[in-house]
C-alpha positions in Angstrom: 0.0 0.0 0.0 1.4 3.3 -0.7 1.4 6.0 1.9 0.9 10.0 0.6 3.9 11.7 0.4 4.4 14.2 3.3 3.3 17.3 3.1 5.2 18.9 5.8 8.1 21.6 4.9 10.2 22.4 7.3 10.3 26.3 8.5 13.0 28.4 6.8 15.4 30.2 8.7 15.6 33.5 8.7 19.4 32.9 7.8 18.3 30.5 4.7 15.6 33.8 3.9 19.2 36.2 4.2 21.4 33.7 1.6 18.8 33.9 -0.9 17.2 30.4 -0.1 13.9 29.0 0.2 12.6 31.4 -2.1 10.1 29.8 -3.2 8.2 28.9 0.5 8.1 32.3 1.3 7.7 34.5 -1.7 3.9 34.6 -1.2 3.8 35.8 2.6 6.8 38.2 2.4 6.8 39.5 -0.8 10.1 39.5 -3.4 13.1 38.0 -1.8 16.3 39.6 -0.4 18.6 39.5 -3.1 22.1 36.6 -1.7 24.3 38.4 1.1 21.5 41.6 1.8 19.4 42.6 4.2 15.4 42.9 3.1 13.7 45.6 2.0 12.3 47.5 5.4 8.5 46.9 3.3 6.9 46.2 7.4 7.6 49.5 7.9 7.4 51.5 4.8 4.1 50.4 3.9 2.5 51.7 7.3 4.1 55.0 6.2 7.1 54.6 8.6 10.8 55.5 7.5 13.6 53.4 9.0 17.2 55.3 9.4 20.5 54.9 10.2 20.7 54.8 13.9 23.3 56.9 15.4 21.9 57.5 18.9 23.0 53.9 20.2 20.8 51.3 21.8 17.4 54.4 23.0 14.2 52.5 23.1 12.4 54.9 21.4 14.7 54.5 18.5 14.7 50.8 18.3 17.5 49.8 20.8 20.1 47.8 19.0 20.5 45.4 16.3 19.3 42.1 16.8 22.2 39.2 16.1 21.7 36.7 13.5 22.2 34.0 15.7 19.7 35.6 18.0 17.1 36.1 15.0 17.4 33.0 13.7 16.4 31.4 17.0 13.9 33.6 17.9 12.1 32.4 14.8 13.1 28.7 15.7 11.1 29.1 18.9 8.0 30.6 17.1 6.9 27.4 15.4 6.8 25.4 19.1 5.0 25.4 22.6 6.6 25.0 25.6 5.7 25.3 29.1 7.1 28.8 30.1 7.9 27.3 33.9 10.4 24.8 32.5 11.9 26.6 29.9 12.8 29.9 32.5 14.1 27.2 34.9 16.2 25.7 32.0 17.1 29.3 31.0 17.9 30.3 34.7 20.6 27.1 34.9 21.7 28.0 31.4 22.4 31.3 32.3 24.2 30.8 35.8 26.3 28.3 34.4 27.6 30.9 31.4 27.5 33.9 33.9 29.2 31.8 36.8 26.1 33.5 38.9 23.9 31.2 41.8 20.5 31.8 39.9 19.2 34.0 36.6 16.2 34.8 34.9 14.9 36.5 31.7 12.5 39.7 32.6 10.6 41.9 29.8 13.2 44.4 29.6 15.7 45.7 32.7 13.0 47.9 34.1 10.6 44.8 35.0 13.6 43.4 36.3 14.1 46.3 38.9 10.0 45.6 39.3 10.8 41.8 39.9 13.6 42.2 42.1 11.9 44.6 44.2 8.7 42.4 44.7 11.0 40.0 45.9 12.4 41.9 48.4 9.5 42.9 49.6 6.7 40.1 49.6 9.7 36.8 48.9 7.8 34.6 47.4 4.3 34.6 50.0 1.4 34.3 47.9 -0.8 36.6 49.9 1.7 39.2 50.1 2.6 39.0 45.9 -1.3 39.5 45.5 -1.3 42.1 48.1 1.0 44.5 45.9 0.8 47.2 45.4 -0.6 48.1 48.8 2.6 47.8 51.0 0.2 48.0 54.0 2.3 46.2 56.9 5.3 45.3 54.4 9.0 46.7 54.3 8.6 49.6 52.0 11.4 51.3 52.0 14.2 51.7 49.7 17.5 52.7 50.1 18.8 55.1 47.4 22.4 57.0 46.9 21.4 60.3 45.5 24.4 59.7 43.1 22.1 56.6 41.6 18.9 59.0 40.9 17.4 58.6 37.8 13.8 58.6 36.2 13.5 54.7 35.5 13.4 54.1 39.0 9.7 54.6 38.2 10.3 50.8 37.8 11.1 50.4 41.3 8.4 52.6 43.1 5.5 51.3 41.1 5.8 48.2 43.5 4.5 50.5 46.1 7.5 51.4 47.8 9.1 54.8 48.8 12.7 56.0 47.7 14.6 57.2 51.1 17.9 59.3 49.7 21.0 59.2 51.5 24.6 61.2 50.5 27.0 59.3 52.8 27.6 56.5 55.1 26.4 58.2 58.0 23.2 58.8 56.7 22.4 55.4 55.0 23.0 53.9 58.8 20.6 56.4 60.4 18.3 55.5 57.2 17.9 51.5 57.6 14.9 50.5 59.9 12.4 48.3 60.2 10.8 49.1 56.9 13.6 49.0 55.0 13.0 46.7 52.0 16.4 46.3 50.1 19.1 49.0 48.9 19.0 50.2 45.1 22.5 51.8 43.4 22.6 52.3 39.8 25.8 50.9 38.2 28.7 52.7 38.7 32.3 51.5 36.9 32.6 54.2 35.2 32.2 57.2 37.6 33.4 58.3 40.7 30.5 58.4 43.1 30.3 60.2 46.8 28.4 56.5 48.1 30.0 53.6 46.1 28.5 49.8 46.0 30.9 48.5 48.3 30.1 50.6 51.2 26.6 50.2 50.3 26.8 46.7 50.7 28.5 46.9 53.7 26.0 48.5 54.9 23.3 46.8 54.8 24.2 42.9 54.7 25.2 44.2 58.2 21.5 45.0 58.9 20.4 42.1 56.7 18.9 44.3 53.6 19.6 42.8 50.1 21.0 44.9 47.4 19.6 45.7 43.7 22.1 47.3 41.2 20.8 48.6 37.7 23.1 48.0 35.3 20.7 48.6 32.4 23.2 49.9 29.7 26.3 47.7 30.7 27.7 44.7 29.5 28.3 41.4 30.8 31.8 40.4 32.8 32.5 37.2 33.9 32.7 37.0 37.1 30.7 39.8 37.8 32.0 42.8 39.3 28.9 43.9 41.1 28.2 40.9 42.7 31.8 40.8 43.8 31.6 44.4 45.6 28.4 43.1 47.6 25.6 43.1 45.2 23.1 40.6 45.9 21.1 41.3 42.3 21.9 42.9 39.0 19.2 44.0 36.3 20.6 44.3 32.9 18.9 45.4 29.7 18.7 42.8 26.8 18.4 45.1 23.8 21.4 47.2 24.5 25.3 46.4 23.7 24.5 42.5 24.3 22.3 42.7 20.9 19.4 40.5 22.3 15.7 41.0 22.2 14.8 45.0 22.7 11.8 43.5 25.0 13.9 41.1 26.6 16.6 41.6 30.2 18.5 39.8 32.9 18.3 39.5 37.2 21.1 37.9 38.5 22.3 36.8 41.5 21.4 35.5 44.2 19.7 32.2 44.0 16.5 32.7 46.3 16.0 36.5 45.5 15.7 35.5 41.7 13.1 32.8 42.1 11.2 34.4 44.2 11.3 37.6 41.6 10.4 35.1 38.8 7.6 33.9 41.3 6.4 37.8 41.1 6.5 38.0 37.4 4.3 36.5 34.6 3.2 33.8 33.5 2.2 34.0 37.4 -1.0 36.1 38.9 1.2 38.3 40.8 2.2 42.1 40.5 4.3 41.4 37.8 2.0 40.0 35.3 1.4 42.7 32.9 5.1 42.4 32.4 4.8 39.3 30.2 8.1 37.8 28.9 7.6 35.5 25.9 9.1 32.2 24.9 10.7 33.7 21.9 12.6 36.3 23.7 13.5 33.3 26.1 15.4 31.7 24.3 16.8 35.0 21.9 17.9 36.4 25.0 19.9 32.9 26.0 21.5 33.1 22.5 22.3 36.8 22.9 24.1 35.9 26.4 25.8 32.7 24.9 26.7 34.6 22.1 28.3 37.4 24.0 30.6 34.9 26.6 31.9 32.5 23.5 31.7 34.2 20.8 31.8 38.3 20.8 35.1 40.2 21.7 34.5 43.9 22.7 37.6 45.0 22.1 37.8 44.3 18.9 33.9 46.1 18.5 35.8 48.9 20.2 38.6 49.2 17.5 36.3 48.8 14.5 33.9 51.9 16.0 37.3 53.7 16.6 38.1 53.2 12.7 34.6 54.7 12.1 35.1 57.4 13.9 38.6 58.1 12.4 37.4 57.9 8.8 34.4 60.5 9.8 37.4 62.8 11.5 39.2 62.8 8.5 36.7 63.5 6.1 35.3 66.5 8.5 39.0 68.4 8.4 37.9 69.4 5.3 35.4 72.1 6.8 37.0 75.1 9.0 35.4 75.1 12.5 34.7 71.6 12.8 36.0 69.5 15.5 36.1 65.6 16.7 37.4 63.7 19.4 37.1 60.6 20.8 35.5 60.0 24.5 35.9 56.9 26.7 33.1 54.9 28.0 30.8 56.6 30.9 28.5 55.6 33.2 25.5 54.8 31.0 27.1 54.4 27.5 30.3 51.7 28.2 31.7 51.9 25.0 33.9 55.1 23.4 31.6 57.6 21.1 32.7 60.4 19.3 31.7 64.3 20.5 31.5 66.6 16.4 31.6 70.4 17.5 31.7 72.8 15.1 32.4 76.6 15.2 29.0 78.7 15.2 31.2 81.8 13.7 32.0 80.1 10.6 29.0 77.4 10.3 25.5 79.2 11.1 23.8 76.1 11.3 22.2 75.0 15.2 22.9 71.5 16.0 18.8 71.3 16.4 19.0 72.3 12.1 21.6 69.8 11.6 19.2 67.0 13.5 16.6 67.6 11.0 18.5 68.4 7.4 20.0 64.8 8.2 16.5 63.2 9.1 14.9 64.5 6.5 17.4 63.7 3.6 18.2 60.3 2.0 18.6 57.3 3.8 17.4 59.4 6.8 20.0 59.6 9.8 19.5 59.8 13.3 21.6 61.9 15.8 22.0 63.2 19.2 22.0 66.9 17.7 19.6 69.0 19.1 19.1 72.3 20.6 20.5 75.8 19.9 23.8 74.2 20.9 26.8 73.5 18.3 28.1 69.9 19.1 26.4 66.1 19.4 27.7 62.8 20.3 27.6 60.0 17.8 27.0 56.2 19.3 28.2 53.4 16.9 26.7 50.4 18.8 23.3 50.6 16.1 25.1 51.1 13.0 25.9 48.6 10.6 29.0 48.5 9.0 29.2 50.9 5.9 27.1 53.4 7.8 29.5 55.4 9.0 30.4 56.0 5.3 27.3 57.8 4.9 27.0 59.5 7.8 30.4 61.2 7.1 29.6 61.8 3.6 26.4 63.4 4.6 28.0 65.5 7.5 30.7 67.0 5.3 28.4 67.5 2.6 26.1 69.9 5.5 28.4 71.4 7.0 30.4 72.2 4.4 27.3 74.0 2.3 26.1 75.6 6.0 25.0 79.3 5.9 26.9 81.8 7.1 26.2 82.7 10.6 22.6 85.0 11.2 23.5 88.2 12.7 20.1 87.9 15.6 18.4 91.3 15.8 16.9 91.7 19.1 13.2 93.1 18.9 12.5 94.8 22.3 9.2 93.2 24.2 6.2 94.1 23.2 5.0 94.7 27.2 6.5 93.7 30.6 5.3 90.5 31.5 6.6 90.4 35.1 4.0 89.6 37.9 1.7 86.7 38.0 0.3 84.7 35.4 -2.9 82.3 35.8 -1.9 79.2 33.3 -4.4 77.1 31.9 -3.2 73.8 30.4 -5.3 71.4 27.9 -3.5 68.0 27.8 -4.3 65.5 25.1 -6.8 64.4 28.0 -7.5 66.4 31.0 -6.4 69.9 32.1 -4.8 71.6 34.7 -4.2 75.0 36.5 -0.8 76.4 36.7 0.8 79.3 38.0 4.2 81.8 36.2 5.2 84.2 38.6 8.1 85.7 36.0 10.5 89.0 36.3 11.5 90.4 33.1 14.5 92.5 32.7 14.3 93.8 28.8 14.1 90.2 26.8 15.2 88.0 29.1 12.4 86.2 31.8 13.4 84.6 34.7 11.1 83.3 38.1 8.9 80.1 39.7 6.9 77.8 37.8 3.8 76.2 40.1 2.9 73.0 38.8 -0.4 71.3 40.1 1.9 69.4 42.7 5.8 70.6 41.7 7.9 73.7 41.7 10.8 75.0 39.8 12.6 77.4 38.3 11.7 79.5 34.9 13.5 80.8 32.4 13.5 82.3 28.9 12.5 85.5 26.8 10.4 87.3 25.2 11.2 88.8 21.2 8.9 91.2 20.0 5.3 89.0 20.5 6.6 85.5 20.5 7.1 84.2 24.2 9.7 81.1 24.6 9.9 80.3 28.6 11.8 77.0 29.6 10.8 75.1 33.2 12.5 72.3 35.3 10.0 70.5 37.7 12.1 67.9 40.0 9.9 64.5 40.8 11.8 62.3 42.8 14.2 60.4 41.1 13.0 62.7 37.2 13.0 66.1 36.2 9.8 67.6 34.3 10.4 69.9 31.3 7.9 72.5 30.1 8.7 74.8 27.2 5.8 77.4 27.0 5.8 78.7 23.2 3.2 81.4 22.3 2.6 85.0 21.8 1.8 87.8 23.7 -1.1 90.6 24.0 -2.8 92.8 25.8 -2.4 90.9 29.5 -2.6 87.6 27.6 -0.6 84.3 26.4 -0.8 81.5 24.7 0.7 79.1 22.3 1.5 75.2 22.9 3.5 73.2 25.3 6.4 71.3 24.6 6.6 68.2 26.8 9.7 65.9 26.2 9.2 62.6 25.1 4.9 63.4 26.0 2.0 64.4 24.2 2.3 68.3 23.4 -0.3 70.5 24.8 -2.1 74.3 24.5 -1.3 76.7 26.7 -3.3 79.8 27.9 -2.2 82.5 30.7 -3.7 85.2 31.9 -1.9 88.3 34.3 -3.2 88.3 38.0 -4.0 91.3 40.1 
């Protein structure tokens, strides 16, 4: 009897799809094939209307992170075509990962910040069911953190959204007198690179003496085997997957000790604790294991290093040719462990704003992404993005700009239509919802200075006013962030308004109106 040929194919690779092969499988769900040894067309994007570019700006979020691996893309698509049951595979990941890392315990998180949510579930409910459901509400719970005002930064958002409270300290003195009953754990962000007035090691000190566990963020590092962190006292480490280690963008790392990190996994999804929302998928599982594996055998970051060093020599050279323009090379920093290369230029032979270079290199062809912006002159450019050729173009394009940059524009200062000093009445329309704020501003002939009340926050205002058109800049301090507010409007008769420029938010409409 004969038996029906099979009908199964197996999947192609996405490495297969990149060589040219297995054309014919996939021609019909992803249109015409790469042509051998190139990357695809970006048609996912450009037929939604969105335009890739080259990434100069490193591994931000909001522009994409980093580049993915091959290795890591290729099993990321290996994993789509299976089930598995997400307990087993993160406890085979965890021993996967310890035994690479030469760390007691690991686990994958959806990105560093859940990590920093994980770990600080842990250390505040372990791993007691009625105390995991119980969160948020720290009712009866240690609920205090630790914090080194040196380690402030805004994605510790991460860390009080658990429900705890941030308690600062500036020296050893004061973390002592700091540590009570309520203190949960002790949070420092990582620190190799920079001097700091409250370093790990007397942090840790500190507290394993009073029994407190400590988290260290180490988001935008890399990877050392053995870790240094857990070395000076660190009982976990949160790192971000989609940075220098090329894995998942949606994908990070806890490690450490063995008991903290199950109990944060026992916080995290697939589990019906605080951390479910923060869903981790099989997919970025097992890219994020390839990424690591990748990294410890395979990578060699000093050679990356040298290669972005050539980039950045071949832009230098090709930017001599302009008068006024200058380069250099910076070493890693706390935040950015790899070098990056600072491009100044002289605003009395090149009128063009580094805020006008950003934009004539967006908008032109491929489009390219910077750190210019602002009235300044100068940017840093951040190679770990980039693909090789790249920096060809970027330095082709740079030349090409500031070479054909206007001449400088001599400013003509229009005197202010009226004194705005006193006390202006702000109304504010958000995308949704509103708000009353209050501008209590001196003006001494353009230039504005004075106090900016927010609905909860003050801070400081500054800015100036050219003819009708009112530009006033505000810093409003939150914890661990800093609010910006840039009112832009116009002004008459006792009256302004104009929109509201909000960062990385939704922009707004502004109103104000003078008080008696």
């Amino acid at each position: 009897m004969k038996t029906k040929p099979s009908t199964y194919r197996r999947p192609v690779s996405r490495r297969e799809l990149l060589r040219g092969r297995g054309l014919a499988a996939t021609a019909g769900l992803i249109g015409a094939p790469p042509a051998a040894g190139k990357e695809p067309a970006p048609d996912v994007y450009t037929r939604l209307g969105v335009r890739p570019f080259i990434n100069c700006t490193a591994t931000y979020t909001i522009n994409g992170g980093s580049r993915l691996l091959p290795e890591v893309i290729e099993a990321i698509e290996q994993a789509a075509y299976y089930h598995v049951n997400l307990d087993e595979l993160m406890e085979a990941a965890g021993r996967r990962l310890s035994q690479l890392l030469r760390v007691p315990w690991a686990m994958v998180s959806s990105g560093a910040a859940a990590a920093l949510s994980h770990a600080t579930a842990a250390c505040v409910a372990g791993a007691d069911p009625e105390r995991m459901k119980q969160l948020p509400d720290t009712a009866g719970l240690k609920s205090e953190v630790i914090l080194p005002r040196s380690s402030r930064n805004e994605y510790f958002h991460a860390v009080r959204a658990v429900g705890v409270r941030f308690v600062e300290v500036d020296s050893p003195e004061q973390m002592r007198a700091a540590i009570g009953p309520r203190t949960a754990m002790a949070l420092v962000l990582g620190n190799r690179f920079d001097n700091v007035s409250l370093r790990l090691k007397e942090v840790s000190e500190i507290a394993h003496q009073a029994g407190v566990p400590v988290l260290v963020d180490a988001a935008a590092d890399y990877l050392i085997v053995p870790n240094p962190y857990i070395a000076d006292g660190a009982d976990l480490v949160a790192y971000s997957g989609g940075k220098i280690l090329r894995g998942p963008q949606t994908a990070g790392l806890l490690l450490g000790r063995e008991d903290l990190v199950r109990a944060a996994y026992a916080n995290s999804s697939p589990h019906h604790a605080f951390g479910r929302m923060m869903k981790v998928s099989k997919e970025e599982i097992v890219g994020m294991v390839t990424a690591v594996e990748s990294w410890v055998n395979r990578r060699n970051r000093e050679a990356e290093y040298k290669e972005w060093e050539s980039w950045y020599a071949h832009i230098a050279s090709r930017l001599k040719a302009v008068d006024g323009v200058s380069t250099r090379v910076l070493p890693p920093s706390r935040g950015g462990p790899f070098p990056i290369l600072e491009i100044g230029w002289d605003r009395a032979n090149i009128g063009l704003t580094a805020g006008e270079l950003h934009d004539l290199l967006l908008k032109g062809e491929p489009a390219i992404l910077t750190h210019a912006e602002g009235e300044g002159h100068s940017f840093v450019l951040r190679p770990v993005a980039m693909r090789p050729g790249d920096y060809r173009i970027v330095a082709n394009r740079l030349l090409e700009l500031l070479r054909s940059a206007p001449p400088p524009k001599t400013l003509v200062s229009k005197p202010a239509a009226s004194d705005i000093s006193g006390r202006w009445d702000v109304s504010i329309r958000y995308l949704r919802g509103e708000a009353r704020h209050t501008l209590d501003l001196e003006a001494r002939g353009d230039e504005v200075t004075g106090r900016h009340t927010g609905s909860r926050l003050r801070g400081d205002v500054k800015g100036a006013v050219q003819g009708d058109q009112v530009r006033l800049r505000s810093v409003l301090p939150y914890e661990e962030s800093q609010l910006v507010y840039v009112f832009e409007g116009t002004l008459s008769s006792g009256r302004m308004e104009g929109e509201l420029l909000l960062g990385e938010f939704p922009r707004a409409r502004w109103t104000a109106v003078r008080t008696s």
